[in-house]
ZAMARGU-4260 file (C-alpha; in steps of 0.2 Angstrom, whole numbers, plus 5000, padded with zeros to 4 digits):
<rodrens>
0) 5288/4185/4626 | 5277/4183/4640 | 5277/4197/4653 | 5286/4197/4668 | 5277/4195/4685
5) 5281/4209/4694 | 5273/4219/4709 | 5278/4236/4714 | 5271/4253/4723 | 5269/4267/4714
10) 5270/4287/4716 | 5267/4302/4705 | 5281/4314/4714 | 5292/4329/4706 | 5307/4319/4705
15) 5320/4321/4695 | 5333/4309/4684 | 5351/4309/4691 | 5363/4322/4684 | 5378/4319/4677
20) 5396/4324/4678 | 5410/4314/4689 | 5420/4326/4701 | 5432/4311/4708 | 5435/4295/4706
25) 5424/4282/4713 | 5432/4269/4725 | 5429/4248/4719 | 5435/4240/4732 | 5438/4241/4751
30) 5458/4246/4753 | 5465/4233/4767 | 5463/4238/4785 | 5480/4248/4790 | 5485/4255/4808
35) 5482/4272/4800 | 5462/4267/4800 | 5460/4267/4819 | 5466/4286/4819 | 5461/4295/4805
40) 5462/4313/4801 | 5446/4323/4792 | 5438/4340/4795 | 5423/4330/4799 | 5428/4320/4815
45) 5426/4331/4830 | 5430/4327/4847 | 5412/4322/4850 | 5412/4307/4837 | 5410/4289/4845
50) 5412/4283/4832 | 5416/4285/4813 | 5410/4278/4798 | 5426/4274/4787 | 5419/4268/4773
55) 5399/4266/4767 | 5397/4257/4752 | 5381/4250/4744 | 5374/4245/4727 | 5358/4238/4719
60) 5357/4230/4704 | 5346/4216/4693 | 5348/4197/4690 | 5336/4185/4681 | 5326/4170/4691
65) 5318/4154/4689 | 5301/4162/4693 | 5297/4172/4678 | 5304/4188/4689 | 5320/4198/4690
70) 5330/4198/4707 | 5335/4215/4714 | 5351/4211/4723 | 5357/4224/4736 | 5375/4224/4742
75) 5382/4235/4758 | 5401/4235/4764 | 5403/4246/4780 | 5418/4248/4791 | 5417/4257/4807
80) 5429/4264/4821 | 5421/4263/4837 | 5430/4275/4849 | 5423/4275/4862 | 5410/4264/4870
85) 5394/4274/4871 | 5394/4268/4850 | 5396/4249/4854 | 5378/4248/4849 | 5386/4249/4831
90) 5391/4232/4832 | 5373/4224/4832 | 5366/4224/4815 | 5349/4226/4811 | 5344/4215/4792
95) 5323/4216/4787 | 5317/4202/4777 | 5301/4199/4767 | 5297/4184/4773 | 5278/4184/4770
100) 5279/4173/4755 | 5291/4158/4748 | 5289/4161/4732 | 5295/4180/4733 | 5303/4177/4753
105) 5319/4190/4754 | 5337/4181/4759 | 5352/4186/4765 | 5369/4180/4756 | 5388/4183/4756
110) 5388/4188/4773 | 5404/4192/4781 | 5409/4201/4797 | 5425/4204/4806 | 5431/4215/4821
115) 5447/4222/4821 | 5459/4226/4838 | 5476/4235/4839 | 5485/4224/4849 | 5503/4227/4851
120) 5506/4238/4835 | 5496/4222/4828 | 5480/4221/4818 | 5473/4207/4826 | 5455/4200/4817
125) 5441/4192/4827 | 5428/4183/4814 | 5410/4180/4815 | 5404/4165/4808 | 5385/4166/4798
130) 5379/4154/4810 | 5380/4167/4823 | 5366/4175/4817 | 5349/4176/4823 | 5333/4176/4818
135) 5316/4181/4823 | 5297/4186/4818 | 5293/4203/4817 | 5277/4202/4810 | 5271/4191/4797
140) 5276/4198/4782 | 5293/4200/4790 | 5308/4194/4799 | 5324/4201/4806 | 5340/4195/4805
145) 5351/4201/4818 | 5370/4198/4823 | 5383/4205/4834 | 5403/4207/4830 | 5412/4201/4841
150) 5428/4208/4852 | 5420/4222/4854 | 5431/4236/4863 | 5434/4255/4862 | 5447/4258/4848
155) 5441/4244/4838 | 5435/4242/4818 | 5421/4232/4814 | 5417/4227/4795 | 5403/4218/4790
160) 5395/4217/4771 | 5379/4206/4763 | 5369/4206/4751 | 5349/4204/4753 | 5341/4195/4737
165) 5324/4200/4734 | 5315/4189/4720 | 5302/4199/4715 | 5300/4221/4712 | 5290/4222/4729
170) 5302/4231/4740 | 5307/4244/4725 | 5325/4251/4724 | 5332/4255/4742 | 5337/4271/4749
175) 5354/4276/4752 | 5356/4291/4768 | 5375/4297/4767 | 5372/4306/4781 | 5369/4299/4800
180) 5373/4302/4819 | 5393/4300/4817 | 5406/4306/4801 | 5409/4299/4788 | 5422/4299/4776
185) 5417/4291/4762 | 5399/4285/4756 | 5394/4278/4739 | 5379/4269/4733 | 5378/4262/4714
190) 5363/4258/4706 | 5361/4250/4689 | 5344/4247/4684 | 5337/4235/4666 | 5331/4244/4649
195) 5313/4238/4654 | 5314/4250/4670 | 5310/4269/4670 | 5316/4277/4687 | 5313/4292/4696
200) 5327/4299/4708 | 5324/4310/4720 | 5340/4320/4731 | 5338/4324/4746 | 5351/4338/4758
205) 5360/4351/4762 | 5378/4343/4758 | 5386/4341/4740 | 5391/4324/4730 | 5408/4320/4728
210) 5403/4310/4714 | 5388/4312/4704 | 5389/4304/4688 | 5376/4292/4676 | 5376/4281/4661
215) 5372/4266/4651 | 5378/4250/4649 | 5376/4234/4639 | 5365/4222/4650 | 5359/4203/4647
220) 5346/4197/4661 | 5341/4176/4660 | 5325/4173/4664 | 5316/4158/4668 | 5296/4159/4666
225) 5294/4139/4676 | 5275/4139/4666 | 5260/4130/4672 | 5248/4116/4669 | 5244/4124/4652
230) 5263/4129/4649 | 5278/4124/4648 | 5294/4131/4657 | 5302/4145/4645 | 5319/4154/4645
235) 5318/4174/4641 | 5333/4182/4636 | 5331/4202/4642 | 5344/4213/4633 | 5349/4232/4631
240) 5358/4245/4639 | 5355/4248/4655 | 5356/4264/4665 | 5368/4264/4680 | 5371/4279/4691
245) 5382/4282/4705 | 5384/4295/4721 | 5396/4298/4733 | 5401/4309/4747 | 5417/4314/4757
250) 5420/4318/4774 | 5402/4321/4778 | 5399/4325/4796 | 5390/4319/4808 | 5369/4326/4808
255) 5368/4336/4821 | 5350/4334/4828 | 5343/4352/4836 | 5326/4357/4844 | 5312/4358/4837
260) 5317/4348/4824 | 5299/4337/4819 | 5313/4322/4809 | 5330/4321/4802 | 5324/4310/4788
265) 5317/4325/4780 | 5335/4334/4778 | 5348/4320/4780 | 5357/4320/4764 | 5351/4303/4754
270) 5343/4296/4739 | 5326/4290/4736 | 5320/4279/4722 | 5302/4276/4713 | 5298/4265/4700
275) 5288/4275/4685 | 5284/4262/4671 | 5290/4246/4664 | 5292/4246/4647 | 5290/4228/4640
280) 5289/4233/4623 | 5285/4250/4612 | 5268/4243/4611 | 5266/4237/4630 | 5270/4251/4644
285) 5264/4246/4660 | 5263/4264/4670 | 5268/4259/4688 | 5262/4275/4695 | 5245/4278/4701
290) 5235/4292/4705 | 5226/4293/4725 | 5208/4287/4716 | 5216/4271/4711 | 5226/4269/4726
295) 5211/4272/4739 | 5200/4260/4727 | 5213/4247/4729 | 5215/4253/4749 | 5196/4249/4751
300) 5196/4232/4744 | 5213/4227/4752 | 5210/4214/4766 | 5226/4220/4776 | 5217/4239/4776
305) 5199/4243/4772 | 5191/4228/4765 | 5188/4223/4785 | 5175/4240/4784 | 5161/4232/4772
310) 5163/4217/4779 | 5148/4219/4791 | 5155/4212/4806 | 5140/4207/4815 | 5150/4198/4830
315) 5150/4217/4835 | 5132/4219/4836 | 5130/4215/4855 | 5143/4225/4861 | 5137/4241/4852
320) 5122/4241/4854 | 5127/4239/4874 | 5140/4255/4871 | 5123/4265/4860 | 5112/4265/4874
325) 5103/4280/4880 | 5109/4297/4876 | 5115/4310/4862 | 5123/4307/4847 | 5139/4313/4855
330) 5138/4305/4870 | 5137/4287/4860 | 5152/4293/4849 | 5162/4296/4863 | 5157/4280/4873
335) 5164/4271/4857 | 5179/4278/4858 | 5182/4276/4878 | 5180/4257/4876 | 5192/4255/4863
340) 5205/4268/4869 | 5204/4259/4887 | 5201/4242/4884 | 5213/4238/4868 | 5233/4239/4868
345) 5245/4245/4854 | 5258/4236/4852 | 5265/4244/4839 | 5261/4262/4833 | 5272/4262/4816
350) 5262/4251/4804 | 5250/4258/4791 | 5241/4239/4788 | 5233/4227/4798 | 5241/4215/4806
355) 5227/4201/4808 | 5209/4201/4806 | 5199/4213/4816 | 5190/4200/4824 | 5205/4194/4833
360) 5210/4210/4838 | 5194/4212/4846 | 5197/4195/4856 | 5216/4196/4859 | 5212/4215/4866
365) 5228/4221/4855 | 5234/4226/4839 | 5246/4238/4830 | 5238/4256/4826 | 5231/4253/4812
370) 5222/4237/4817 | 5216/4246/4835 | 5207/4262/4824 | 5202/4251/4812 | 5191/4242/4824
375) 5185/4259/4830 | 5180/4263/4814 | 5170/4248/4812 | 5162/4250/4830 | 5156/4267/4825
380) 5149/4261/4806 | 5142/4249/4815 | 5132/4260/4828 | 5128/4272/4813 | 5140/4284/4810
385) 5151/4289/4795 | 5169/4284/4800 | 5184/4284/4787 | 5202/4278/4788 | 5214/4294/4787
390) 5233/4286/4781 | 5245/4300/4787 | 5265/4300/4791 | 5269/4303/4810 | 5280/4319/4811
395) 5295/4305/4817 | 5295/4295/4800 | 5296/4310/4791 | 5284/4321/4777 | 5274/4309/4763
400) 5271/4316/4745 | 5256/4323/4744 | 5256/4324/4722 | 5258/4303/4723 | 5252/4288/4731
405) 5268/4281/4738 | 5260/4271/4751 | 5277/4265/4762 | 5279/4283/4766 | 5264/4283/4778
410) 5265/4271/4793 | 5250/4278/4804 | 5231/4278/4803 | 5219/4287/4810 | 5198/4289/4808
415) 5189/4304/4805 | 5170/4302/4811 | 5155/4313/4809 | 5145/4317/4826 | 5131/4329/4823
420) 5136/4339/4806 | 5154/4340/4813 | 5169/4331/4808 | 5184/4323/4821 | 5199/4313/4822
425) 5202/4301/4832 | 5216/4290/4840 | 5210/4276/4849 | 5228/4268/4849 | 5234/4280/4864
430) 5229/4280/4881 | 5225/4294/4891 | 5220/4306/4873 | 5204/4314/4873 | 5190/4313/4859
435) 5194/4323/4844 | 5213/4324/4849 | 5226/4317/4841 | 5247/4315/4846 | 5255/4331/4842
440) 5266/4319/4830 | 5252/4317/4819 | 5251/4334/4811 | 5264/4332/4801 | 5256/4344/4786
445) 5243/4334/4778 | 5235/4316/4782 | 5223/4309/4765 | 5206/4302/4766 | 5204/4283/4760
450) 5189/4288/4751 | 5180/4292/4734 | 5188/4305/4732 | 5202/4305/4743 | 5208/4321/4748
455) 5219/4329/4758 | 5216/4333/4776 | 5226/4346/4782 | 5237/4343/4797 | 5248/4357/4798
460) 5257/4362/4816 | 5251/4376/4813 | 5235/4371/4815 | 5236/4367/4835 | 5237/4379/4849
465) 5243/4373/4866 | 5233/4387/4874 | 5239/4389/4894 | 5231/4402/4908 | 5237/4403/4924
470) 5234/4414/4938 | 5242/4420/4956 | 5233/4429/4971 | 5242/4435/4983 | 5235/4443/5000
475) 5240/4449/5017 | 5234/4438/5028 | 5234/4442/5048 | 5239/4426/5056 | 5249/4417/5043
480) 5257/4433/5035 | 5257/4434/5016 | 5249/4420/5006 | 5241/4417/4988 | 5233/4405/4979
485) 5238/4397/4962 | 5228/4389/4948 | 5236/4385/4930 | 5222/4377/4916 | 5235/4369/4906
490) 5237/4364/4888 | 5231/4349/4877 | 5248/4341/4876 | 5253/4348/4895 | 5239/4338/4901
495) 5242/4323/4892 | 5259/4323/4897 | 5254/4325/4914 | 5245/4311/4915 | 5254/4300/4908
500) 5268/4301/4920 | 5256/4300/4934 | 5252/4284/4927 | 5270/4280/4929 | 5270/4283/4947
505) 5258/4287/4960 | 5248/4303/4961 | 5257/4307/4978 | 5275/4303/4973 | 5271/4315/4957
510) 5265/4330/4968 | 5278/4328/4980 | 5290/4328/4966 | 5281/4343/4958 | 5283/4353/4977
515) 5299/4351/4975 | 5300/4362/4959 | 5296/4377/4967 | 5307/4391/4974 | 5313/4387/4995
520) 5305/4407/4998 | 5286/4395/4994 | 5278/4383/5006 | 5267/4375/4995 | 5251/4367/5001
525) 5233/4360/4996 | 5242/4353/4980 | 5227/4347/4969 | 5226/4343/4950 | 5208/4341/4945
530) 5200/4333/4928 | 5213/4319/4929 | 5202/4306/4924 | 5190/4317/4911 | 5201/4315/4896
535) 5192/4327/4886 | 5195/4342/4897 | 5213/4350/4902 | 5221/4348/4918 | 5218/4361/4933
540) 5233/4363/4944 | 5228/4371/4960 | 5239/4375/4978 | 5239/4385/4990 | 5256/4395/4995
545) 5265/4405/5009 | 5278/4415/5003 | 5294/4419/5018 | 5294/4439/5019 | 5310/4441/5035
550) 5325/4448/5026 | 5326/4466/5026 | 5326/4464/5008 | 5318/4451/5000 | 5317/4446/4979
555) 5301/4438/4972 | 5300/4432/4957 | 5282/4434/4951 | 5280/4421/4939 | 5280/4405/4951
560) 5280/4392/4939 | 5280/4388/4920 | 5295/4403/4916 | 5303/4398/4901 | 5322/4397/4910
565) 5331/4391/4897 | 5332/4399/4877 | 5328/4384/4869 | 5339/4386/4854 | 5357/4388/4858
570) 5366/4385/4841 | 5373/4400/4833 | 5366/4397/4816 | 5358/4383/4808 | 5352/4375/4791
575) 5337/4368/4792 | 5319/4375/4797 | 5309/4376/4815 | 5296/4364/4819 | 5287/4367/4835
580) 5275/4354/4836 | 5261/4367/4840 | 5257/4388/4841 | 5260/4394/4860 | 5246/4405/4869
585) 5254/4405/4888 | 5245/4419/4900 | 5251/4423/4919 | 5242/4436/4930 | 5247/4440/4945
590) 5236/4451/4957 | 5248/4456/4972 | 5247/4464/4990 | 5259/4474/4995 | 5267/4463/5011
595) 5264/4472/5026 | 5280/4481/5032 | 5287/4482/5015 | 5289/4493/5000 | 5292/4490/4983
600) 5311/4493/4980 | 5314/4489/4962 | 5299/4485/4950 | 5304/4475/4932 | 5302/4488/4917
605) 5285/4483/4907 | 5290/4479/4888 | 5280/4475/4874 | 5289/4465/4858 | 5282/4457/4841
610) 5290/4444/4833 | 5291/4447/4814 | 5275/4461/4816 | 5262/4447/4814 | 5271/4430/4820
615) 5272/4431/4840 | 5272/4441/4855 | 5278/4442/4871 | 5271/4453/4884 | 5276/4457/4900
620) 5267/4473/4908 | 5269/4476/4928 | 5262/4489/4938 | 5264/4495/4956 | 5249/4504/4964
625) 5240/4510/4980 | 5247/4495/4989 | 5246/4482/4976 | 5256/4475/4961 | 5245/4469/4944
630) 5257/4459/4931 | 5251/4451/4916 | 5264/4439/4905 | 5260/4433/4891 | 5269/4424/4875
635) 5261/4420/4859 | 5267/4411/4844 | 5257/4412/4831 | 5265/4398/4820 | 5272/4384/4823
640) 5285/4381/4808 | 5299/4395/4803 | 5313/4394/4790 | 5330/4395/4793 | 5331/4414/4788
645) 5319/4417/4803 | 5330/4409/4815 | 5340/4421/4822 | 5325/4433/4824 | 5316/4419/4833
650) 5333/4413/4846 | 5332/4435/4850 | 5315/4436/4854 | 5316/4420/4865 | 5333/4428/4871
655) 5323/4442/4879 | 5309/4430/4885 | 5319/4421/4895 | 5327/4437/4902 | 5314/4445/4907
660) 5302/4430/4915 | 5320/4427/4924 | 5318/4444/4934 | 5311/4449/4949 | 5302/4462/4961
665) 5313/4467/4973 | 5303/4474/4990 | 5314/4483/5005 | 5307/4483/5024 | 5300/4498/5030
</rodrens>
């Protein structure tokens, strides 16, 4: 028997096989639409659902071809009540397709989709016909196919089902998520996979299976090899028991995103699938799963990723050698980088190949992340330096494996460079970022090196510090009475922030906006923010002020700007772990004058409090003497990422921040 032509990605991860035992019965088919549907009753709906998923059904199973290939076939059935009208964008529907090759192009089959209305005590159905749906190019691997029910109103059902048909192993076994952002009261997802096929399954969540239950089953797969010049066309019979597997879930609710939560894809309860080896025969064991040195060989010999790196590229040559003029090593490093960060735009920043050759990118001034740092790696090879693609998984798409080389888990890349004996990541994809910075989404615990070897890179959270210092003088002053000065050095990501709304608007609209921030006791004036424009270096905020001192008794709150005024987790409890996207190192000194005329009435109690002995501080020490008032505030966290247990502890110590940066100096005339 001749083998079958399959391609597929590969991992080495702990997964594990599906567990057995049934708990209920598992539904077959969708029950007719009755008026009870459009109000039902479950402990997971909650007066804050707009919407709720009734049903969620999908399967994935196997049929032969006329290619010499088996057809994974996926079917999903969903029916949805839309209550209110803030979940309308339910009714447009979303389908990816492989389209970047006829032989093995995805399509979409048995489509059906209809909108339900309670009209009158009547069920009355509105149809969508196929032809209603519309097609378009993402990239060109892929298309989407995309349509909209119609009828749409609050209080309606929408049910829609297809199957997509994928003619060869490329896209693997999908995923199933039984959780989402609205209830849902029942979800189930089926799999049966052929005797040739060794699967790993992973589970993912919090939430338990109503159904969770595997087997075998008899299977026969007709396949047609169509041969070649040298052969002829061949039928193959495949047959054995195959293994099926099925999961289900009741009455799940809705996931309830929190703060400080780096992606719900991590925790949302689902199941993941990775083909391990095919097993043609007791003699012929293909092992699908590679390990990282194979992988990063391929990697560098794949035209769609590193192959574009030994190609020489001598079109660059001019433009280089115009960019490496005069000066050091670093300063031709960073010139590199400034052109391609400011002259090139992404277009797309969730792509982990290229999308067209670099040279085109270079002319069309354009390109998704990958293909933009790609050309910055090249730039720099070609100017002399040692620059390497670093494949990683943004913090939004959720954590890769690091044990296995399952390459559609990473969808961002990244270069590391050596300037001087020192090495630095770079991001030429996003404007306004500074050499050797990258997004805060990036670190996302480890990024790997496309190398021989390629390790691991550590990108932890933890590993950034979003340091902040910011200063207040205040003075007697005998003309304009009591007045200070003001100057806050802010943090990596503060800046970066900054600057990119001020590139939203105009400088003068932002500091007019940014006036208005501040307390009506402050005139604010000689509002200045230096280092806009060097990227490399952290914003200065400078003004001058006037604080109002007429009321017999007058309440100053020393900390002017940047108190924390709000704790930022409010839940009671929660499940899953805290992800601040960096450590926190914020200092506020203020160096007072007593106001002429006055006296300090009340003075805020100093206090000193540790977070879990080593893990953060907050600090807030005042102190009123021979006519003037020294404070110092300071909060440090000294990690980034906490477990759930840590939660309450860390909601308390932020309790007392807030409090206490909330309270004031209290000053009485004399």
């Amino acid at each position: 028997m001749k083998p079958l032509k399959i391609l597929c990605l590969a991992i080495l991860l702990p997964w594990i096989q599906a567990p057995l035992q049934a708990q209920t019965k598992v539904s077959n088919k969708f029950p007719k639409i009755t008026i009870s549907d459009f109000n039902p009753i479950s402990p997971a709906i909650d007066s804050s659902s707009a919407a709720v998923i009734l049903a969620d059904v999908g399967s994935s199973e196997f049929e032969g071809n006329n290619n010499g290939d088996l057809t994974l076939v996926f079917h999903t059935h969903e029916r949805i009540l839309i209550k209110n009208r803030s979940a309308f964008d339910e009714a447009t529907v979303k389908v990816s397709l492989y389209t970047g090759d006829a032989t093995f192009e995805e399509r979409l089959d048995e489509f059906e989709a209809t909108t339900y209305n309670l009209e009158n005590g009547k069920i009355v159905e509105t149809p969508l016909p196929k032809s209603a749906i519309f097609k378009e190019k993402y990239n060109r691997y892929y298309s989407n196919l995309k349509f909209t029910l119609p009828n749409i109103r609050e209080g309606c059902i929408i049910d829609y089902k297809y199957s997509v048909k994928s003619p060869s192993r490329k896209n693997n076994i999908r995923g199933w998520n039984f959780q989402g952002q609205y209830p849902r009261l029942w979800s189930e997802y089926k799999v049966t996979i052929p005797p040739i096929y060794n699967y790993a399954i992973r589970e993912q969540g919090y939430l338990h299976f109503a159904v969770d239950t595997s087997g075998t089953v008899f299977k026969s797969y007709s396949i047609i090899d169509p041969g070649d010049a040298t052969n002829s066309a061949e039928t193959i019979s495949l047959t054995g028991n195959a293994k099926w597997a099925i999961w289900a879930m009741k009455d799940v609710p809705a996931f309830k995103r929190e703060n400080y939560l780096a992606s719900s894809r991590n925790f949302i309860s689902a199941v993941k699938f990775q083909l391990h080896s095919i097993h043609y025969s007791d003699t012929h064991v293909v092992q699908v799963m590679k390990d990282w040195n194979t992988t990063a060989e391929d990697l560098l010999k794949d035209e769609d990723f590193g192959l574009c790196l030994s190609e020489g590229n001598g079109w660059l040559e001019s433009d280089v050698a115009r960019l490496t003029g005069a000066g050091s090593n670093m300063e031709k490093a960073k010139r590199i980088y400034a052109f391609v960060r400011d002259n090139f735009t992404c277009i797309d920043d969730d792509n982990r190949e290229l999308s067209e050759p670099l040279k085109k990118t270079f002319q069309g001034k354009k390109g998704n992340v990958t293909d933009i740092n790609m050309l910055l790696a090249a730039m720099l090879i070609k100017a002399g330096y040692e620059a390497i693609p670093v494949m990683l998984s943004t913090k939004s798409n959720g954590r890769a494996t690091e044990t296995g080389a399952l390459l559609n888990e990473y969808n961002y890349t990244v270069i590391r460079t050596r300037v001087d004996e020192k090495y630095y990541l770079l991001d030429a994809s996003v404007s306004r970022l500074g050499f050797g910075q990258l997004p805060a989404d990036c670190y996302n615990s480890t990024g790997r090196l496309v190398h021989i070897p390629p390790f691991l890179i550590k990108m932890s959270a933890d590993s950034l510090s979003e340091d902040k210092s910011s200063s207040l003088f205040v003075v007697n002053d005998d003309k304009e009475g009591v007045v200070g000065t003001y100057s806050s050095r802010l943090g990596t990501y503060e800046s970066l922030d900054l600057r990119n709304q001020i590139a939203k608007t105009k400088k003068e609209e932002f500091i007019k906006q940014a006036v208005k921030g501040y307390s009506s006791e402050l005139e604010i004036t000689n509002y200045e923010l230096d280092s806009l424009l060097a990227l490399d270096e952290p914003v200065m905020v400078k003004h001058d002020l006037k604080i109002k001192f007429e009321d017999e008794i007058v309440y100053f709150n020393p900390i002017i700007s940047g108190a924390w005024k709000k704790n930022p987790f409010v839940s009671a409890t929660r499940s899953y772990p805290v992800e601040m996207p960096y450590k926190i190192n914020e200092t506020y000194v203020l160096n007072m004058e007593i106001p002429k005329g006055y006296k300090v009435d009340e003075l805020p109690k100093s206090i000193r409090v540790k977070l879990n002995e080593t893990e953060g501080l907050f600090e807030y020490l005042i102190l009123s003497s021979g006519g003037t008032i020294q404070f110092r505030c300071r909060l440090v966290l000294e990690k980034a990422t906490f477990s759930p247990q840590d939660y309450q502890t860390l909601r308390d110590f932020f309790t007392q921040v807030v409090k206490k940066e909330a309270e004031q100096i209290v000053f009485k005339k004399l």
